[in-house]
TORTORZA-377826 format. One line per 2 residues: their letters; for each residue x, y, z of N, C-alpha, C. Coordinates in steps of 0.1 Angstrom, whole numbers, plus 5000, padded with zeros to 4 digits. Layout:
A	X,Y,Z,X,Y,Z,X,Y,Z; ... .
% end
This chain:
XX	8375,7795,4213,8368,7807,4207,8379,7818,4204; 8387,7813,4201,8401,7823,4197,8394,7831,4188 .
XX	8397,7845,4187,8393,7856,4180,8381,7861,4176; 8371,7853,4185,8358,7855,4184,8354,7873,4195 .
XX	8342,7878,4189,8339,7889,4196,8325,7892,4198; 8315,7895,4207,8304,7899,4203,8301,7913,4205 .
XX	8292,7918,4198,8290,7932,4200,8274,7935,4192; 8275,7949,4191,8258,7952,4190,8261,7955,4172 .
XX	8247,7950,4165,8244,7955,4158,8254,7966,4151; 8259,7965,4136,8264,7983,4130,8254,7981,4120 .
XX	8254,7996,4111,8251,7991,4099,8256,7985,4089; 8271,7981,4090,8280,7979,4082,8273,7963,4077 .
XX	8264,7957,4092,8260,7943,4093,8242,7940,4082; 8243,7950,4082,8235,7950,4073,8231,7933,4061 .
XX	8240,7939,4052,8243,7925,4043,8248,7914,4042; 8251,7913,4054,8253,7899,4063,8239,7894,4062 .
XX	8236,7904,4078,8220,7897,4078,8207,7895,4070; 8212,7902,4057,8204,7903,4046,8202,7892,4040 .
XX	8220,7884,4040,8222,7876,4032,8214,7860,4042; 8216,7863,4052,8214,7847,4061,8199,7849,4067 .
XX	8194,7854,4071,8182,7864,4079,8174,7855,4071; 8167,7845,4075,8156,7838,4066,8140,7836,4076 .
XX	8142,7841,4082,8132,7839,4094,8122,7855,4090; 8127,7867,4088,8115,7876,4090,8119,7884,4079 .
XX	8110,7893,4076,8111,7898,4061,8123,7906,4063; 8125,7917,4050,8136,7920,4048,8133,7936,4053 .
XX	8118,7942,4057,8116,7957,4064,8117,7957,4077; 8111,7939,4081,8118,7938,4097,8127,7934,4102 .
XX	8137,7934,4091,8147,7932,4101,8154,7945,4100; 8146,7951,4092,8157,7970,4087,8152,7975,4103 .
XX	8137,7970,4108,8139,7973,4120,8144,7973,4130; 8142,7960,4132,8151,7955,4144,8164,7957,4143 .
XX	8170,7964,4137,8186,7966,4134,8187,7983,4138; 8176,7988,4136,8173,8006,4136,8172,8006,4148 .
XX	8169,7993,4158,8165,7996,4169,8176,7989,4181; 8183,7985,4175,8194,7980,4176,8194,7967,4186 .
XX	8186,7958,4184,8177,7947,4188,8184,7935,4181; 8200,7935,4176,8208,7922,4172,8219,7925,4176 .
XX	8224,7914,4184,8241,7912,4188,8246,7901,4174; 8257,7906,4172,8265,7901,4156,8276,7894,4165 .
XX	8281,7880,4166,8289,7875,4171,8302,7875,4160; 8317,7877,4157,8325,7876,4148,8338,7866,4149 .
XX	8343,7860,4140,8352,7853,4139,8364,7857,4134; 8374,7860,4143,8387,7865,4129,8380,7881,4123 .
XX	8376,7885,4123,8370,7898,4118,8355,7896,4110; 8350,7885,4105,8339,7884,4102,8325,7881,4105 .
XX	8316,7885,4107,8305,7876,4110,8302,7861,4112; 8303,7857,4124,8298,7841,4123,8283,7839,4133 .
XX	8277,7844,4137,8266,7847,4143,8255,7856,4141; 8244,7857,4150,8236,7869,4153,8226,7858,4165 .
XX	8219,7874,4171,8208,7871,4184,8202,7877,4183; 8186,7877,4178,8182,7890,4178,8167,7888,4186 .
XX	8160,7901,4192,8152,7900,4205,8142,7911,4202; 8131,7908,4210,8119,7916,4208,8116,7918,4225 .
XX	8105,7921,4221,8097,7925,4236,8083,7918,4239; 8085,7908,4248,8069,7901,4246,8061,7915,4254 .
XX	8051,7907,4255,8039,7923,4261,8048,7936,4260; 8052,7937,4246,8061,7952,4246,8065,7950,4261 .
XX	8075,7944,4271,8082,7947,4282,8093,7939,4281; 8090,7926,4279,8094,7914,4288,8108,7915,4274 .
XX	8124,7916,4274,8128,7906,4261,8132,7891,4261; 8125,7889,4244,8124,7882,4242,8132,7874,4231 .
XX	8142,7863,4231,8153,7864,4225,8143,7855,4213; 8140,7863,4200,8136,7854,4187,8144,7846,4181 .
XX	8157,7849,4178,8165,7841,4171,8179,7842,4179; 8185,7826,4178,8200,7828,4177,8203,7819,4167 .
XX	8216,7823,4160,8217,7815,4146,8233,7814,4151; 8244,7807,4149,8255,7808,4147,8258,7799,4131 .
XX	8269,7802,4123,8264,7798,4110,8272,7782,4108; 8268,7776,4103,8273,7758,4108,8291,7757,4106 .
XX	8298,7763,4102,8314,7764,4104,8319,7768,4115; 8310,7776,4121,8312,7778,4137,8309,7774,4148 .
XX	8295,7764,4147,8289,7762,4156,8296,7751,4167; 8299,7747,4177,8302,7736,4188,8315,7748,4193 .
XX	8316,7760,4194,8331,7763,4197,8330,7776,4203; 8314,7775,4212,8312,7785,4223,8304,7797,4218 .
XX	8300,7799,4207,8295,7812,4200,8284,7810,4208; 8273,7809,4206,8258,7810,4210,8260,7812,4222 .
XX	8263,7804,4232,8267,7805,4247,8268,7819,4244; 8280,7823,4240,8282,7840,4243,8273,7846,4236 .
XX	8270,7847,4231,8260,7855,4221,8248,7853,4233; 8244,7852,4240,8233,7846,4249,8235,7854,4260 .
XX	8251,7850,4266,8252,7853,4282,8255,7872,4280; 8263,7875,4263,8261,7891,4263,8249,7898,4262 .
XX	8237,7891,4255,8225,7899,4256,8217,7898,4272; 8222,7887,4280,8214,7887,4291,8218,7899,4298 .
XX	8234,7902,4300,8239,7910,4307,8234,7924,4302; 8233,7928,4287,8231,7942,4283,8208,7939,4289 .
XX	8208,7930,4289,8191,7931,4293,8188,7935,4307; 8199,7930,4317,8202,7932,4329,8204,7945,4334 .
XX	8209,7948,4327,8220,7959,4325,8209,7973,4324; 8198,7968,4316,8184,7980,4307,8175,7976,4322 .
XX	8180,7971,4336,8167,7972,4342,8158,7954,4344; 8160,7948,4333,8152,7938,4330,8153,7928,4340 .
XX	8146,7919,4353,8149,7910,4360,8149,7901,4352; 8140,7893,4340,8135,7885,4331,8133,7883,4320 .
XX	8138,7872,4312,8142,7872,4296,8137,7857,4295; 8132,7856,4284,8121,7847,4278,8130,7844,4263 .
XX	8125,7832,4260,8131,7823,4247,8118,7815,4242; 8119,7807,4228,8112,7797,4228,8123,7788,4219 .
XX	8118,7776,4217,8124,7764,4207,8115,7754,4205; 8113,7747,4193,8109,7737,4192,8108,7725,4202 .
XX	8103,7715,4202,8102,7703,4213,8115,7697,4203; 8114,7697,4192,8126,7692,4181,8138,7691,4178 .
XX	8142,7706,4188,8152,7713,4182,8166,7712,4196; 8177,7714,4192,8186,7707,4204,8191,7718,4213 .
XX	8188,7730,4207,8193,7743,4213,8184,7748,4226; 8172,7737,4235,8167,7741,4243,8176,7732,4251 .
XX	8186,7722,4249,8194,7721,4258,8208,7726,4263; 8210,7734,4253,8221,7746,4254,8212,7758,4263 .
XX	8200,7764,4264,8190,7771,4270,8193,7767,4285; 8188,7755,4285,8186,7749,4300,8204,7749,4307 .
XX	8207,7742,4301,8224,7744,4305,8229,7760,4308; 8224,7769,4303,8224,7784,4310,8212,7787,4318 .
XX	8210,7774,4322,8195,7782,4335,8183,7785,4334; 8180,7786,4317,8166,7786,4314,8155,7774,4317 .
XX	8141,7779,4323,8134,7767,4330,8124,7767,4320; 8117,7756,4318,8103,7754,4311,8095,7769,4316 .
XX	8084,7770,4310,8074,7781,4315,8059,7779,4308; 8065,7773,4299,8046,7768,4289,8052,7763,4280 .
XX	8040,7761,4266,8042,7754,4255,8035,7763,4248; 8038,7761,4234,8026,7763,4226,8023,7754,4211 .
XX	8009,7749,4212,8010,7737,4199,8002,7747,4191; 8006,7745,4180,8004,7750,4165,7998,7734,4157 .
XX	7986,7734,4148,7985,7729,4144,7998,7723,4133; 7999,7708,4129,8011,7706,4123,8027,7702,4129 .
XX	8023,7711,4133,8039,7716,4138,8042,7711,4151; 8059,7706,4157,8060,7702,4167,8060,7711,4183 .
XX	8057,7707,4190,8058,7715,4207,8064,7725,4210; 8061,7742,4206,8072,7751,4206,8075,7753,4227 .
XX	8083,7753,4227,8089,7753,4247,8090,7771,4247; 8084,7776,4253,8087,7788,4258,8095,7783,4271 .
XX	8105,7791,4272,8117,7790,4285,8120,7801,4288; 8121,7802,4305,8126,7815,4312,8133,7817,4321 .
XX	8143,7829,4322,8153,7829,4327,8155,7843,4340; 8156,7839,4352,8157,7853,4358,8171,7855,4358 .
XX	8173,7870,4361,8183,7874,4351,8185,7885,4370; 8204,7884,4375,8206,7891,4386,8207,7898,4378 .
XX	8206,7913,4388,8210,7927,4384,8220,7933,4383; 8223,7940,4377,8236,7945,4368,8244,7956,4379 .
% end
């Protein structure tokens, strides 16, 4: 992970995540950026990631998305992008941080490999087994 970096959110990231950001419209994520609720992981000086997080019962966070963009992915990004938001959530107080993934998807075994446990499911018509996973988190 030579010259990789993570950090919070600028505006400058804006049109990054404008450009890749396919998950939530384009006023929520003006949010979630205003609120400063995305770690931008970088390569060499540019963007090759993001993590971005909400609050389940407005308390608990909750990490919605991690994306690393596929030229980067196998070479430690997410991992960090993961273990810096637990620490800054640690850091705010939080014993507990929550995730979900598909039953489908391979990134609940990168989850678990950092300590995240099962905690429920949820089936959606159609759609495959989403895994809510959870993580206690020591204190900062």
């Amino acid at each position: 992970m030579t010259g990789a970096v993570v950090r919070p959110v600028r505006a400058a990231d804006h049109a990054f995540l404008t450009e890749h950001e396919r998950h939530i419209s384009a006023d929520e994520l003006h949010g979630v950026i205003a609120r400063g609720r995305v770690l931008v992981s970088e390569v060499d000086g540019a963007a090759a990631g993001w993590l971005r997080w909400g609050l389940f019962w407005d308390q608990i966070p909750f990490m919605n998305l991690l994306m690393v963009l596929e030229p980067h992915r196998g070479r430690g990004l997410g991992r960090a992008l993961v273990e810096v938001w637990e620490r800054a959530m640690a850091a705010d107080g939080h014993s507990l941080v929550l995730t979900s993934t598909l039953a489908t998807e391979s990134a609940q075994h990168l989850y678990r490999h950092l300590g995240y446990v099962d905690s429920g499911s949820l089936l959606l018509p159609g759609e495959p087994t989403e895994l809510v996973l959870r993580k206690e988190l020591t204190p900062a």
